[in-house]
C-alpha positions in Angstrom: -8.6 -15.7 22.0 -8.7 -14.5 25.5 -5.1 -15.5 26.0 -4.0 -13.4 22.8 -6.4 -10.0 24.1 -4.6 -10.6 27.6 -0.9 -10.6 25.5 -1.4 -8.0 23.5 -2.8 -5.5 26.3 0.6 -6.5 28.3 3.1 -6.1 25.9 1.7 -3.0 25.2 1.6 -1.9 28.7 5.1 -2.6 28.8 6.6 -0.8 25.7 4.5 2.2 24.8 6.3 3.9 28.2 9.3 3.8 26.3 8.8 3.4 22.8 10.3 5.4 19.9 7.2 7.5 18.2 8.7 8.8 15.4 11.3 7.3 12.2 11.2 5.5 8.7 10.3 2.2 8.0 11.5 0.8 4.1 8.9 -1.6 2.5 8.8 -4.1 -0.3 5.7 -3.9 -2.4 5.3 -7.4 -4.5 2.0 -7.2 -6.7 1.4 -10.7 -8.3 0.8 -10.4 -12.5 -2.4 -12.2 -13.1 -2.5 -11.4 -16.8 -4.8 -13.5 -18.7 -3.1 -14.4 -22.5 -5.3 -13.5 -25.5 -5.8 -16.3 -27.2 -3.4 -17.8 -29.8 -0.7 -15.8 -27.8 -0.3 -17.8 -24.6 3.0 -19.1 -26.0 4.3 -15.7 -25.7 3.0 -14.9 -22.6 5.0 -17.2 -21.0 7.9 -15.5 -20.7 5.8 -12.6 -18.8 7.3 -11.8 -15.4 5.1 -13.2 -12.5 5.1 -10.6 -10.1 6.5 -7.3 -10.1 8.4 -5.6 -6.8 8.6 -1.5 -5.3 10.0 0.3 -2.7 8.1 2.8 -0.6 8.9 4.3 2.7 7.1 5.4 5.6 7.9 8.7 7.4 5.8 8.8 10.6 5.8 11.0 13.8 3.4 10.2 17.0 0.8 12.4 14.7 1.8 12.0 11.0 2.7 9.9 8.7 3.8 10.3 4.5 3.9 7.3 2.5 5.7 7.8 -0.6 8.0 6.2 -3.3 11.7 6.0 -2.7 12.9 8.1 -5.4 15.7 6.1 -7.4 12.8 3.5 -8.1 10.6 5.8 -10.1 11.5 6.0 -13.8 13.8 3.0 -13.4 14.3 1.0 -17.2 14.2 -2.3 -15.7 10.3 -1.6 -15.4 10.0 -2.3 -18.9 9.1 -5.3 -20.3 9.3 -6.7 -24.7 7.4 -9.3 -25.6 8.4 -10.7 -29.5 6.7 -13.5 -31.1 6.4 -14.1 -34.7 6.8 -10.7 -36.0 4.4 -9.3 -33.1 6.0 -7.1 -30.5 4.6 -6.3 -27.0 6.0 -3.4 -24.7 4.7 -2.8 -21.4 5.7 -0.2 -18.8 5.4 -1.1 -15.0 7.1 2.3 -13.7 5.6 3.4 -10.7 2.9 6.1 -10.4 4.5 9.2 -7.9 2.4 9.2 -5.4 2.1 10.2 -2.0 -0.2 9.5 0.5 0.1 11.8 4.2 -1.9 10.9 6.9 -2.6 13.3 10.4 -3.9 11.5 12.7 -4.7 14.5 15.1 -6.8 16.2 12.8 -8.3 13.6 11.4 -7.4 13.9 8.0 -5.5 12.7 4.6 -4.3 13.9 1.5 -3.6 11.3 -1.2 -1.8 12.8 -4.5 -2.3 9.9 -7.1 -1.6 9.1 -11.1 -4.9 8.2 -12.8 -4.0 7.6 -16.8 -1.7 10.3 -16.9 -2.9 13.0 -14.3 -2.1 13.9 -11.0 -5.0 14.1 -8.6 -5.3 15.5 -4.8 -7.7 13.1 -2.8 -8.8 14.3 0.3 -10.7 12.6 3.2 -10.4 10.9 6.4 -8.3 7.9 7.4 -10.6 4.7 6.6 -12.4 3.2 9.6 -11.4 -0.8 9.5 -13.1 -3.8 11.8 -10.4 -5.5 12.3 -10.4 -8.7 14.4 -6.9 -9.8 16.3 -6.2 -13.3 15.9 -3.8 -15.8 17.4 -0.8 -15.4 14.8 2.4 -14.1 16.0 5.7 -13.5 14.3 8.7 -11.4 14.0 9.3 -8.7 10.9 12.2 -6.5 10.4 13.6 -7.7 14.3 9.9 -6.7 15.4 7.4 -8.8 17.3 4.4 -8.7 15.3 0.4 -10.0 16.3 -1.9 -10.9 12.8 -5.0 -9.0 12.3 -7.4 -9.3 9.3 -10.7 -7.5 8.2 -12.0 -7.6 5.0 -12.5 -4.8 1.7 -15.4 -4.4 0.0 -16.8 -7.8 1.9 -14.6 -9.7 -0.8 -11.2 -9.0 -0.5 -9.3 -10.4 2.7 -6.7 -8.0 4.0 -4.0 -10.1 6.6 -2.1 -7.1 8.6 0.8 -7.5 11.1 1.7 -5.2 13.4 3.5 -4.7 16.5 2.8 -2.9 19.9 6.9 -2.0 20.1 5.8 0.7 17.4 2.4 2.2 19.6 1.5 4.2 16.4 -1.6 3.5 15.0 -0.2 3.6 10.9 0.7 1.4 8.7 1.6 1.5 4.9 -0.7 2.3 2.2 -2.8 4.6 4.6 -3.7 1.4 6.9 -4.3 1.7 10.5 -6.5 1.4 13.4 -4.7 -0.9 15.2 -2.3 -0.5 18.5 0.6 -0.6 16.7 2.7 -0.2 13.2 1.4 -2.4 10.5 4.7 -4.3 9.5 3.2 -6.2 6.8 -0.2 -6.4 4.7 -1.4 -9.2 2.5 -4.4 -8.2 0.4 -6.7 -11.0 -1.4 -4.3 -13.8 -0.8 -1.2 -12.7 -1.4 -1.8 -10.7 -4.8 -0.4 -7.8 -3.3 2.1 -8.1 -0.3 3.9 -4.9 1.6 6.8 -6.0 4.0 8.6 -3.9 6.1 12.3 -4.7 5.5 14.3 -1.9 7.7 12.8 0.4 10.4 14.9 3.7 11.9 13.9 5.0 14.7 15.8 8.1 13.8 13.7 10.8 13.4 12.5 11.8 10.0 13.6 14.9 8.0 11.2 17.4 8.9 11.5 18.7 5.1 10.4 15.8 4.0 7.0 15.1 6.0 4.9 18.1 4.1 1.7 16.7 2.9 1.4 16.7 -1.6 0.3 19.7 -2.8 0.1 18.9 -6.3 -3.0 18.0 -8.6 -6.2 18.7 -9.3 -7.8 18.9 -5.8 -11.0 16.0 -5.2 -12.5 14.2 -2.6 -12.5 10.3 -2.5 -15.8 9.7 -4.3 -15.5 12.1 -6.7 -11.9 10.2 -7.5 -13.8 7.1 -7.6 -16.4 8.5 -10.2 -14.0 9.7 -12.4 -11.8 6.5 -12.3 -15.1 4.2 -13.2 -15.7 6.5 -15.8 -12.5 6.4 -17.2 -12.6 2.4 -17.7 -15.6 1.6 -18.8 -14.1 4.5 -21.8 -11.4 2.0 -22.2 -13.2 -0.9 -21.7 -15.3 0.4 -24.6 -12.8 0.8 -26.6 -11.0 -2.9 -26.0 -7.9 -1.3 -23.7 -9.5 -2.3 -20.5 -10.0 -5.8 -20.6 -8.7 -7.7 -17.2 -8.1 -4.7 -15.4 -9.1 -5.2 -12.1 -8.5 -2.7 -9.2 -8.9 -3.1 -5.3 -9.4 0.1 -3.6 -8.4 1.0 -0.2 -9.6 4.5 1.3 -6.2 5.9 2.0 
């Protein structure tokens, strides 16, 4: 352990004089289907897709950063899946929410536009506090030397994040942070939902572009949270909410 402290404070050292603070990094989203056939249909739910994939890209500066969906994704047809099976017909939609998530680390501060069931919400707060614990791992991502750090959500849910000290910007995707570097990767709860970085630019990012969301109805995070709970024990009420499980992570 001592050994991988006395690493990580010398690479460090030796690249934050010179590193690049600002660009884009492109990442792959892969969320594992865990869907749980009702019975007499598991013959049809075989031919459900196993996991389902995303793009999103980061946009980041020495002091912000805007994680959001790369546009030609959203809407796309192939998100749509048929299930037939003895005159009973399935459809289910897997487009992507818009959202947008913008993060200033100077002032403390995020604004989160999300999709809940149809509306558009504006989630303020602060970036989440994590207690995360570097470990001995060590790999490369996107050409990027990366060390493993993991903390846990909710005191269930293990979260697995690499990062790298070339990148001395304390971001990550999906609003993660707090360590001395760029998250390159996070694995939540074994690998049910992975987000790889596959191509960083260190070119600097349109200035246009990194404006935090602005639309929605304006809330803080536990007010969001309320009305979400709410919202599925409604549908769970009424039979449309079975298996729907959701992690949350203070973005």
């Amino acid at each position: 352990m001592l050994r991988s402290i006395l690493f990580l404070l010398l690479m460090c050292s030796s690249v934050m004089l010179f590193a690049q603070k600002e660009g884009t990094i492109q990442y792959t989203i892969v969320n594992q289907l865990n869907f749980e056939a009702p019975e007499g249909m598991e013959e049809m739910f075989k031919n459900m897709p196993k996991e389902r994939s995303s793009k999103r890209e980061l946009l980041f500066t020495s002091e912000e950063g805007l994680f959001r969906n790369v546009e030609d994704k959203i809407g796309n047809e192939s998100d749509e899946v048929s299930l037939e099976d003895e005159g009973i017909h399935i459809k289910m939609n897997f487009n992507e929410p818009e959202e947008t998530l913008y993060t200033n680390l100077a002032e403390g501060k995020t604004i989160h536009q999300r999709d809940l069931f149809g509306k558009t919400f504006l989630v303020t707060g602060t970036p989440e506090k994590m207690n995360w614990k570097v470990g001995k791992g060590k790999k490369k991502i996107a050409d990027y030397i990366c060390m493993e750090a993991t903390t846990m959500q909710d005191d269930t849910v293990q979260v697995v994040a690499w990062f790298t000290p070339q990148i001395p910007i304390s971001m990550g995707p999906e609003g993660f942070g707090g360590l001395p570097g760029m998250i390159l990767q996070v694995d939540i709860d074994g690998g049910n939902t992975k987000i790889t970085a596959s191509e960083v630019s260190l070119e600097s990012p349109d200035a246009e572009g990194m404006v935090a969301p602005s639309k929605g109805k304006k809330v803080d995070h536990e007010t969001f949270i309320k009305i979400r709970e709410e919202k599925l024990k409604e549908m769970n009420a009424q039979g449309g909410g079975r298996g729907i499980r959701i992690i949350e992570h203070r973005g």
